[in-house]
One Martini backbone bead per residue (centre of mass of N, CA, C, O) as a GRO file, in nm:
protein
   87
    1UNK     BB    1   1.131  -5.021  12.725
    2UNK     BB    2   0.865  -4.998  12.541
    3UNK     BB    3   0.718  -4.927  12.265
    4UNK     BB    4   0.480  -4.791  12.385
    5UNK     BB    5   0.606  -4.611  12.590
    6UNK     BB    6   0.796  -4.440  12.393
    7UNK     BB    7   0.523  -4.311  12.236
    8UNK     BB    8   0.424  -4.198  12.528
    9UNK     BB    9   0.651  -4.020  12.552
   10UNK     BB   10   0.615  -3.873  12.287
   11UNK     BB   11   0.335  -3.750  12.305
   12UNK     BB   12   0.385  -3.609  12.487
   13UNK     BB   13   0.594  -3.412  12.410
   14UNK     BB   14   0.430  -3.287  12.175
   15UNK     BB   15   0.176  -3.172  12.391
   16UNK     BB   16   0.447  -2.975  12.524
   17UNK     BB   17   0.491  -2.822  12.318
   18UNK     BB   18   0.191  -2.695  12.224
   19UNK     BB   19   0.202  -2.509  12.508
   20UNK     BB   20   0.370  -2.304  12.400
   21UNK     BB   21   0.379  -2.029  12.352
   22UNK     BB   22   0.382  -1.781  12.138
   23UNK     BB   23   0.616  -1.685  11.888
   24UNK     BB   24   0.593  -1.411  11.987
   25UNK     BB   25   0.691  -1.438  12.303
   26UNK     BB   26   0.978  -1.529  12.182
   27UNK     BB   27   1.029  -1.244  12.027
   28UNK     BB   28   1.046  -1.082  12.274
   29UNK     BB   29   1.222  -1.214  12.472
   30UNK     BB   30   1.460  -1.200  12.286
   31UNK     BB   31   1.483  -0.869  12.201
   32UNK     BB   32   1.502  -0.833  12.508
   33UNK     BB   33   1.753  -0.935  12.544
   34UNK     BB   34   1.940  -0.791  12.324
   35UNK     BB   35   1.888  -0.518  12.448
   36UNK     BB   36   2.044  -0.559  12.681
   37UNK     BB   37   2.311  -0.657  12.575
   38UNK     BB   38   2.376  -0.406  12.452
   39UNK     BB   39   2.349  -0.199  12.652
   40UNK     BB   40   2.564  -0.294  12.828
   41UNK     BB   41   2.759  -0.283  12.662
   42UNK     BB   42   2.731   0.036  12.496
   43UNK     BB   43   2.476   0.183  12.605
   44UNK     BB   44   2.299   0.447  12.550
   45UNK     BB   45   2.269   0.651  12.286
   46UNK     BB   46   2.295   0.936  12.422
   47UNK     BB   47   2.595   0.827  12.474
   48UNK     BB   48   2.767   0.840  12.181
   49UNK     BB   49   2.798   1.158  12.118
   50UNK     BB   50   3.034   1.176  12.401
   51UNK     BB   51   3.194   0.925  12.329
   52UNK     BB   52   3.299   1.033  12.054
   53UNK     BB   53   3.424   1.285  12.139
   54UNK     BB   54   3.603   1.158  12.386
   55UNK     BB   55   3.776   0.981  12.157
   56UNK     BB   56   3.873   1.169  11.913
   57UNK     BB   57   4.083   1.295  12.030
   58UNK     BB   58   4.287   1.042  11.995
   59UNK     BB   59   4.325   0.956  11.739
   60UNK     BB   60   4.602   1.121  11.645
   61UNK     BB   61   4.727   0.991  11.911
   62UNK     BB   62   4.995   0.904  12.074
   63UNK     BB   63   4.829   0.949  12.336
   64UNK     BB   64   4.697   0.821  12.629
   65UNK     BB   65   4.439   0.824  12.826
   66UNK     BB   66   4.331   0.918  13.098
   67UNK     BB   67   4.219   0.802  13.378
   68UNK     BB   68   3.945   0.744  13.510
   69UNK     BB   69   3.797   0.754  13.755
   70UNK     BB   70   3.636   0.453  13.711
   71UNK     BB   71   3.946   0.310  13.631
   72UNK     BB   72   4.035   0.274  13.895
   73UNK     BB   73   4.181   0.232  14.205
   74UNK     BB   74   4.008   0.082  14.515
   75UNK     BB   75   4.009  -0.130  14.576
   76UNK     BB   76   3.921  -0.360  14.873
   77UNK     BB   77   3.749  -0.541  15.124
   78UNK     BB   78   3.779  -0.644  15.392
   79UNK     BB   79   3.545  -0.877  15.331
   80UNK     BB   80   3.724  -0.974  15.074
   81UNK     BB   81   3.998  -1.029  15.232
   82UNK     BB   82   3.870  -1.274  15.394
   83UNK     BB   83   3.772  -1.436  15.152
   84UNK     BB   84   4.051  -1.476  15.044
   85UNK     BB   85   4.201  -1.606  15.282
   86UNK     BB   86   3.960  -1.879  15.333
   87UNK     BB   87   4.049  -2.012  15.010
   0.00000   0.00000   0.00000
């Protein structure tokens, strides 16, 4: 590639830099990532003072939390143990 080329190929690059949104469009998407990221981790603020009462009992205790219905064990469907079968 010739220097002229490489010139050419620099000016693309900066003239398709500046047609990127506007930097408030980029902190939005931003801010918008990271809102679902916190909600996926920790859930919705609402229910932080249940989540909190119900973790509570157990701060000076010795015994370990009973096993909610959702961390049971469901196991798996038909469909998942033939798709381990065949792989």
């Amino acid at each position: 590639m010739t220097e002229e080329q490489r010139l050419a190929v620099i000016a693309k690059a900066v003239a398709d830099s500046k047609s990127i949104k506007s930097p408030q469009f980029i902190e939005d998407f931003i801010a918008e990532v990271k809102t679902e990221e916190i909600v996926a981790e920790h859930g919705l603020l609402d229910n932080q003072k249940i989540d909190l009462e119900d973790e509570f009992q157990f701060l000076l205790s010795e015994s370990a939390e009973e096993i909610d219905e959702e961390d049971g064990n469901f196991g798996i469907s038909q469909e998942m143990k033939n798709t381990q079968k065949q792989g």
